[in-house]
Jmol script that loads the backbone (N, CA, C; Angstrom):
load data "model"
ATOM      1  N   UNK A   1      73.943 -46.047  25.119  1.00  0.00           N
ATOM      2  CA  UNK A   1      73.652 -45.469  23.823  1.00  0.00           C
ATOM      3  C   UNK A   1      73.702 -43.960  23.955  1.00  0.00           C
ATOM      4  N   UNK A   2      74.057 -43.401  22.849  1.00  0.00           N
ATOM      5  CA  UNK A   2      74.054 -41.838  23.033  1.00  0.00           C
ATOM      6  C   UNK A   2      72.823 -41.017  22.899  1.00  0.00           C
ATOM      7  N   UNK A   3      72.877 -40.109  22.548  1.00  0.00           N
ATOM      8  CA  UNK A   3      71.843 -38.893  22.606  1.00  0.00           C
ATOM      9  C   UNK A   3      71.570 -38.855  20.960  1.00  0.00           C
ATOM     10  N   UNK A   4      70.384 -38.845  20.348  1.00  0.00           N
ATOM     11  CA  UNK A   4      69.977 -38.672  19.311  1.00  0.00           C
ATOM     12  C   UNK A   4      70.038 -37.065  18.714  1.00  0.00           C
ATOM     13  N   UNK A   5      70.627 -36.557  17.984  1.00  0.00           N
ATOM     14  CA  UNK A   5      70.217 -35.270  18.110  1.00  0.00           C
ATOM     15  C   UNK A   5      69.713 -34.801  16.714  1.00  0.00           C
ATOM     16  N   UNK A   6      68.623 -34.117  16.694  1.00  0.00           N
ATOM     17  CA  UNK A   6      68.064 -33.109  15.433  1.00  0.00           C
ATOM     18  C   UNK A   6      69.222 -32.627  14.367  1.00  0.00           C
ATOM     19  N   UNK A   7      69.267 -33.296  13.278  1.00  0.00           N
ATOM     20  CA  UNK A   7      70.034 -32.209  12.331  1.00  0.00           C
ATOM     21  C   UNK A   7      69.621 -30.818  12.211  1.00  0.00           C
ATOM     22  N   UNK A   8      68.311 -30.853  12.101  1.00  0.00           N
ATOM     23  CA  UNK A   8      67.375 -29.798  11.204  1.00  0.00           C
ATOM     24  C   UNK A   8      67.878 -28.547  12.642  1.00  0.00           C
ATOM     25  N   UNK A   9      67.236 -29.154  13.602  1.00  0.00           N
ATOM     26  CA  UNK A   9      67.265 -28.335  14.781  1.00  0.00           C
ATOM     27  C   UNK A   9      68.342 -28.130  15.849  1.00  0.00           C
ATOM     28  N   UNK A  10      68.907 -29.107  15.793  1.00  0.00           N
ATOM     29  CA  UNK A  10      70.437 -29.558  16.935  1.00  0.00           C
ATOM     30  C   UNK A  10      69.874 -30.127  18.331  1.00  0.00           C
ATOM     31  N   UNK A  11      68.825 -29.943  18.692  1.00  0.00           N
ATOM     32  CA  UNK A  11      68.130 -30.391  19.833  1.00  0.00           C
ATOM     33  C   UNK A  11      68.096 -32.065  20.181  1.00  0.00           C
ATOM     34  N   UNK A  12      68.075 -32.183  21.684  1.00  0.00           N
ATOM     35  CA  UNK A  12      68.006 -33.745  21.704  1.00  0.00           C
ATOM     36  C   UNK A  12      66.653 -34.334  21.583  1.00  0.00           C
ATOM     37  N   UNK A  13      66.315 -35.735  20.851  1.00  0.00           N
ATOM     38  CA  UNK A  13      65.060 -36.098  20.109  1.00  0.00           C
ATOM     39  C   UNK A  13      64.890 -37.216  21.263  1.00  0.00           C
ATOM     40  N   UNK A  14      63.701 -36.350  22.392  1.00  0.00           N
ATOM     41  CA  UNK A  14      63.323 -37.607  23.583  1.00  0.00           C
ATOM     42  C   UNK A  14      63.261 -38.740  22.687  1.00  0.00           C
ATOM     43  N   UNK A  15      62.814 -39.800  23.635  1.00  0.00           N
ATOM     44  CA  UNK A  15      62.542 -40.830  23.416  1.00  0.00           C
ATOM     45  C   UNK A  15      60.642 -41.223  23.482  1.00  0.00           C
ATOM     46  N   UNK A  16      60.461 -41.572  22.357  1.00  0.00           N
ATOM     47  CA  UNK A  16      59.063 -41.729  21.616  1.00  0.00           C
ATOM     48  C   UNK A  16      58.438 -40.756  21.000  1.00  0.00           C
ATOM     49  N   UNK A  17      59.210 -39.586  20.652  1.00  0.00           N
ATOM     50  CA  UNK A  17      59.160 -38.617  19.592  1.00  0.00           C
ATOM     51  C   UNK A  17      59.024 -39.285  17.727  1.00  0.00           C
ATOM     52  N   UNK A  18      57.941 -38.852  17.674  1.00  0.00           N
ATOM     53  CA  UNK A  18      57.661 -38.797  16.305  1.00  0.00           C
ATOM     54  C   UNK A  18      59.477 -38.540  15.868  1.00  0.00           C
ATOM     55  N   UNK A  19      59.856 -39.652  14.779  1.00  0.00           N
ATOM     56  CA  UNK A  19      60.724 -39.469  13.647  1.00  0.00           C
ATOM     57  C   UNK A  19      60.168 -39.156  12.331  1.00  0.00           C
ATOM     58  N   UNK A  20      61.326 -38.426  11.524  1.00  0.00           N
ATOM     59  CA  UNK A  20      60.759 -38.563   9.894  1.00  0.00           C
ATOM     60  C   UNK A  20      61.631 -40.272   9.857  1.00  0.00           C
ATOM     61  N   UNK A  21      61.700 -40.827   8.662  1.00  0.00           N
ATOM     62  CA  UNK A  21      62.365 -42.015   8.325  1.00  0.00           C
ATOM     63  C   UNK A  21      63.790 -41.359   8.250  1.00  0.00           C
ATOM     64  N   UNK A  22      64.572 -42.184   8.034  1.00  0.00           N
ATOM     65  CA  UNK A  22      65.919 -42.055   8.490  1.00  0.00           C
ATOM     66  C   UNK A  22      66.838 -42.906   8.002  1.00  0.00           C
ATOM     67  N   UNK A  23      68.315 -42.679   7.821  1.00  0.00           N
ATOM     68  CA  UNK A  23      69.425 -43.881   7.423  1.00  0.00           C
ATOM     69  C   UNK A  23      70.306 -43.930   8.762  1.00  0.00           C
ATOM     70  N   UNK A  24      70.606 -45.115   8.881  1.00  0.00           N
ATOM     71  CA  UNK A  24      71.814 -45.088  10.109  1.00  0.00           C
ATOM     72  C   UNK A  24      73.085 -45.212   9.868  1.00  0.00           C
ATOM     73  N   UNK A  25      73.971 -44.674   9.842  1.00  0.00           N
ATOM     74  CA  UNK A  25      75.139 -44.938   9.242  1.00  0.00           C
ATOM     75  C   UNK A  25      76.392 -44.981   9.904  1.00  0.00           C
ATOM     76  N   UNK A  26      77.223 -46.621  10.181  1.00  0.00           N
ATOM     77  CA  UNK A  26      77.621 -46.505  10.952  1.00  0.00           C
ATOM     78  C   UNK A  26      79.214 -45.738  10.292  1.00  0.00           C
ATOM     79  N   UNK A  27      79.854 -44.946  11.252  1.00  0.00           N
ATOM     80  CA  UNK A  27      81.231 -44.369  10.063  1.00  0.00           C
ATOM     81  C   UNK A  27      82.434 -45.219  10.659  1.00  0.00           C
ATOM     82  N   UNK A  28      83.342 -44.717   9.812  1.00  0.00           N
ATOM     83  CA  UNK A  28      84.505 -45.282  10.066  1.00  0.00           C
ATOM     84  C   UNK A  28      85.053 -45.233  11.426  1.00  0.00           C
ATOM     85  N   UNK A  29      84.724 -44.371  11.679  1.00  0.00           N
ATOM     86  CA  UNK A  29      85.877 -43.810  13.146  1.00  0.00           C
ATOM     87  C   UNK A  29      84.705 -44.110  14.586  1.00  0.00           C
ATOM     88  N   UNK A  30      83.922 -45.304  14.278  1.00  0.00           N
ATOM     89  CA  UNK A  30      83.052 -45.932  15.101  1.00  0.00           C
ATOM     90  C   UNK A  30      81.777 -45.297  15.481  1.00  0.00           C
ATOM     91  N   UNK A  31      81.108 -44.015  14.803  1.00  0.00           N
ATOM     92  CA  UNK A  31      80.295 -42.924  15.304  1.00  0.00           C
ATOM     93  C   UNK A  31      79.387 -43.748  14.224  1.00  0.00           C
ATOM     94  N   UNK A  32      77.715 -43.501  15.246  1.00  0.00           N
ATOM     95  CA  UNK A  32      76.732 -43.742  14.117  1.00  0.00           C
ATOM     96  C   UNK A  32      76.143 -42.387  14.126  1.00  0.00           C
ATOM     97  N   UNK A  33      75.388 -42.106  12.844  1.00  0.00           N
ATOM     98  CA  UNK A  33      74.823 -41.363  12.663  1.00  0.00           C
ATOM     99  C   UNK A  33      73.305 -41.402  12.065  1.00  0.00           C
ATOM    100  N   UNK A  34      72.216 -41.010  12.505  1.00  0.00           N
ATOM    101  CA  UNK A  34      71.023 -41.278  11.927  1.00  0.00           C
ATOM    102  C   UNK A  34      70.716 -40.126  11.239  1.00  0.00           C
ATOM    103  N   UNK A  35      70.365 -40.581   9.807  1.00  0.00           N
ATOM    104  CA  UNK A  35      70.408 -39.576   9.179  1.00  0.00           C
ATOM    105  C   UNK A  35      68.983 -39.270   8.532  1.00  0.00           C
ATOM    106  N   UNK A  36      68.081 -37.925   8.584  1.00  0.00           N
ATOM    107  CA  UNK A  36      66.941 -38.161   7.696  1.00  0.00           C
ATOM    108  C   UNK A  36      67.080 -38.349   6.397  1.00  0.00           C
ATOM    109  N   UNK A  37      66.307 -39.178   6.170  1.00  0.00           N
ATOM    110  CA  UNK A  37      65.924 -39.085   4.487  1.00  0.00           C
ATOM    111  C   UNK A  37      65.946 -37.380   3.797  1.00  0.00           C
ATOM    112  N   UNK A  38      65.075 -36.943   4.533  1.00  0.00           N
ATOM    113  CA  UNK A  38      64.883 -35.412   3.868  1.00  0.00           C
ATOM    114  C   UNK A  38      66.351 -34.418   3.974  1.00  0.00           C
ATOM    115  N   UNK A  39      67.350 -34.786   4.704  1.00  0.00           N
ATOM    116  CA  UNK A  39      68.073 -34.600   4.621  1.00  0.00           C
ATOM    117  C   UNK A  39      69.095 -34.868   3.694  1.00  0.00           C
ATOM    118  N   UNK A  40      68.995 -36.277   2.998  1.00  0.00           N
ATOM    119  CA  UNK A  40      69.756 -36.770   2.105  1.00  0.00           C
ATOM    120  C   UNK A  40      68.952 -36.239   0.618  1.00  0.00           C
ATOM    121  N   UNK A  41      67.781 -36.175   0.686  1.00  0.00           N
ATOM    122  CA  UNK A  41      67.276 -35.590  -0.407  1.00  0.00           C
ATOM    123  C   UNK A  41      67.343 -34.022  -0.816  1.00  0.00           C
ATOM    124  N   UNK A  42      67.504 -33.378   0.098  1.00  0.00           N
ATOM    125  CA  UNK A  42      68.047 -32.043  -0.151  1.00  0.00           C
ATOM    126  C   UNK A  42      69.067 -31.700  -0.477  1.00  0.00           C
ATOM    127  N   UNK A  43      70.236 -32.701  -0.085  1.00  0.00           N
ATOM    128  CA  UNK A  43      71.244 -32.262  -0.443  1.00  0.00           C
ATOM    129  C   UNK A  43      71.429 -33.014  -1.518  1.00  0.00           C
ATOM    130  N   UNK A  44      70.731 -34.001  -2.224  1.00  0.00           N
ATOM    131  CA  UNK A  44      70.827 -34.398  -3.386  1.00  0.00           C
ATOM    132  C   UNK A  44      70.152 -33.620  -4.395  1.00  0.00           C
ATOM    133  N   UNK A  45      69.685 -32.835  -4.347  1.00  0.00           N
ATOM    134  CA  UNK A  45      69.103 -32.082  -5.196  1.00  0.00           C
ATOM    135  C   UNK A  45      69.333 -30.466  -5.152  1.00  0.00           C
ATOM    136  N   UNK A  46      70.694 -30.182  -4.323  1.00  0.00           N
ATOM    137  CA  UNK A  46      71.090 -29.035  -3.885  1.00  0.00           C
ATOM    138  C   UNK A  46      70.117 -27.850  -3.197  1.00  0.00           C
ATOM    139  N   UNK A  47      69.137 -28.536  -2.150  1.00  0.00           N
ATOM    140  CA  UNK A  47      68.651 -27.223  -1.485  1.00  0.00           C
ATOM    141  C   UNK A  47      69.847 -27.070  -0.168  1.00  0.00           C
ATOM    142  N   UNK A  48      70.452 -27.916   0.634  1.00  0.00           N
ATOM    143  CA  UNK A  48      71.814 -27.901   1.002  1.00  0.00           C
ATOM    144  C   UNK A  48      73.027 -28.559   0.935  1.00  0.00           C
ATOM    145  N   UNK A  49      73.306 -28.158   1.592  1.00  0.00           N
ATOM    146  CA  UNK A  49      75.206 -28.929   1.078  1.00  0.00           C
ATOM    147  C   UNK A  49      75.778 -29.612   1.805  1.00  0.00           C
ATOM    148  N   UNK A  50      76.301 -30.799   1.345  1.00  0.00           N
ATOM    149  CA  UNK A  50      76.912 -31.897   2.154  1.00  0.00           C
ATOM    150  C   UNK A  50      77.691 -31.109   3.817  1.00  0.00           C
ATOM    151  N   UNK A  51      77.908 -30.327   3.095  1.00  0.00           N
ATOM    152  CA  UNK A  51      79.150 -29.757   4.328  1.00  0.00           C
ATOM    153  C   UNK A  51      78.586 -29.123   5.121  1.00  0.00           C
ATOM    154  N   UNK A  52      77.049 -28.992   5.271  1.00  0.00           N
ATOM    155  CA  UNK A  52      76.672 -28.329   6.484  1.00  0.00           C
ATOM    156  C   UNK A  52      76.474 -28.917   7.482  1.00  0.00           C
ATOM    157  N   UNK A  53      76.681 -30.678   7.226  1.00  0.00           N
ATOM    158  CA  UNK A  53      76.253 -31.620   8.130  1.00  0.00           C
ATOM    159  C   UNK A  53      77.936 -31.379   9.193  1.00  0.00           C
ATOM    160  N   UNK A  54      76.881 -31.994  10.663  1.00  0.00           N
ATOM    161  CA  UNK A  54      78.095 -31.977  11.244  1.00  0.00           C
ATOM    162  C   UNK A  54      79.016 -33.379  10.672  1.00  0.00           C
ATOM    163  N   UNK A  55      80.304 -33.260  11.063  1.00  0.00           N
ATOM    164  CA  UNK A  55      80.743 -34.444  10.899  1.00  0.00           C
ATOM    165  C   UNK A  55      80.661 -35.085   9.123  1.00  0.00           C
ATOM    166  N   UNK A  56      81.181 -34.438   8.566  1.00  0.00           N
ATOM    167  CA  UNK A  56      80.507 -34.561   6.894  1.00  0.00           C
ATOM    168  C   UNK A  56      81.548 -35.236   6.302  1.00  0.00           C
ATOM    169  N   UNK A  57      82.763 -34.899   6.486  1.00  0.00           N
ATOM    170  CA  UNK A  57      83.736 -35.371   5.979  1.00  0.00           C
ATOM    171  C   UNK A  57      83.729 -37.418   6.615  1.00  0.00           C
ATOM    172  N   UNK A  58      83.750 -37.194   7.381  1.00  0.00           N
ATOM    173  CA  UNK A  58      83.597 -39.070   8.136  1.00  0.00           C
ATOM    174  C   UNK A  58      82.430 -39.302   7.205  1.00  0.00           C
ATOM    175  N   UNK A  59      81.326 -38.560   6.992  1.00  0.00           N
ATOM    176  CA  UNK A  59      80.135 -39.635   6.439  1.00  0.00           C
ATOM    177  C   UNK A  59      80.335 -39.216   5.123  1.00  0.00           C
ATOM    178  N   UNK A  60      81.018 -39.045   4.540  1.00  0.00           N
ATOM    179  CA  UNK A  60      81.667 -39.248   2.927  1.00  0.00           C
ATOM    180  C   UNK A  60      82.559 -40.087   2.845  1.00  0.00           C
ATOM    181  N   UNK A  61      83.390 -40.145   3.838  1.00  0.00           N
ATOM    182  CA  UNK A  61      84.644 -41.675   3.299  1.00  0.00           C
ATOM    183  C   UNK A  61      83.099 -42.673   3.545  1.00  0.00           C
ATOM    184  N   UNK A  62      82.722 -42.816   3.980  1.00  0.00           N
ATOM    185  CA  UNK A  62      82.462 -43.974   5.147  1.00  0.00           C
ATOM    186  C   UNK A  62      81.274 -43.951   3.943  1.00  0.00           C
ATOM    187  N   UNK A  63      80.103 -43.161   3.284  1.00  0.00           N
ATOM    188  CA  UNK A  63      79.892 -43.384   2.275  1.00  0.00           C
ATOM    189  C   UNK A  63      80.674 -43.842   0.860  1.00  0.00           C
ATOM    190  N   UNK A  64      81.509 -43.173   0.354  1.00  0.00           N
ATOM    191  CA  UNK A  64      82.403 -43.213  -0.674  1.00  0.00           C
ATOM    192  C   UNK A  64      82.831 -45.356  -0.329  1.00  0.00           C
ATOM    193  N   UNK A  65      83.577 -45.591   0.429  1.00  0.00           N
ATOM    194  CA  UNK A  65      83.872 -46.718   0.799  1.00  0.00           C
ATOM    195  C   UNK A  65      82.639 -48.284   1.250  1.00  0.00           C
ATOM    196  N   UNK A  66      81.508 -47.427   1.287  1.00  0.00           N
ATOM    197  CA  UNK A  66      80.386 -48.556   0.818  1.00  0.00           C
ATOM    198  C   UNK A  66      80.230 -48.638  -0.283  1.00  0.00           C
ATOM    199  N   UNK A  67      79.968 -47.541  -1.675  1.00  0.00           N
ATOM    200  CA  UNK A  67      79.733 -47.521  -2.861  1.00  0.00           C
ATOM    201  C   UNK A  67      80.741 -48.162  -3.718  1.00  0.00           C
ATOM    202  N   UNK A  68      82.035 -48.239  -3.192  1.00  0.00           N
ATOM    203  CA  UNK A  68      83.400 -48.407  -3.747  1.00  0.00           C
ATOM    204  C   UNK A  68      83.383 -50.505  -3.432  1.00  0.00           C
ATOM    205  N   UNK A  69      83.347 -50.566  -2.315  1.00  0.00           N
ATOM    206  CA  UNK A  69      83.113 -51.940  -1.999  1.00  0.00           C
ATOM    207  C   UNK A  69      82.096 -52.862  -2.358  1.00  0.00           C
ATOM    208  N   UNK A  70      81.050 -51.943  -3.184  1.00  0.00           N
ATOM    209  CA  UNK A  70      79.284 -52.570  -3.646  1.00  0.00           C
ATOM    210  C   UNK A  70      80.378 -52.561  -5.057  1.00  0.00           C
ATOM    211  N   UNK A  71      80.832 -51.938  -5.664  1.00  0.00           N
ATOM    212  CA  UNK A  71      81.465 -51.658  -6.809  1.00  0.00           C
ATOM    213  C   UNK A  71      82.147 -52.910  -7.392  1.00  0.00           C
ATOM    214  N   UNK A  72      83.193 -52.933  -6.488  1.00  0.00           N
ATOM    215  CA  UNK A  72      84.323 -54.235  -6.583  1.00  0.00           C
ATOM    216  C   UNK A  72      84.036 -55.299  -6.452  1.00  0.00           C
ATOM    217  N   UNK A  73      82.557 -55.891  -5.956  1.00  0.00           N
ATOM    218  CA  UNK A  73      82.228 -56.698  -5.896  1.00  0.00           C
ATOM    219  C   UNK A  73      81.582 -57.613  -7.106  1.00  0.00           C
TER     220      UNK A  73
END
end "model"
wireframe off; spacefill off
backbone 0.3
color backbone group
């Protein structure tokens, strides 16, 4: 398994470190990403912007293409 790392901070998040809650998301191009909540809420409400995340563009198809597939269904 890989290295967890801090959005907020970039740092690696030992193991049995207090988390905030979180989404996991696995993307297209096989990368998961754990994502905070407070993270998704900020940028839903514009205190930042999708694009500051690393890797932003993969977790927009890879979003866009769950919403699209919940859709068609």
């Amino acid at each position: 398994m890989g290295e967890i790392i801090d959005i907020k901070t970039g740092q690696v998040v030992k193991a049995g470190e207090q988390q905030d809650p979180h989404m996991n998301l696995h993307t297209l191009d096989n990368k998961v990403h754990c994502i905070p909540i407070s993270c998704l809420v900020d940028i839903i409400t514009g205190k930042t912007k999708l694009t500051d995340m690393d890797d932003w563009e993969m977790i927009a198809r890879t979003a866009l293409s769950i919403v699209l597939a919940e859709a068609s269904k």
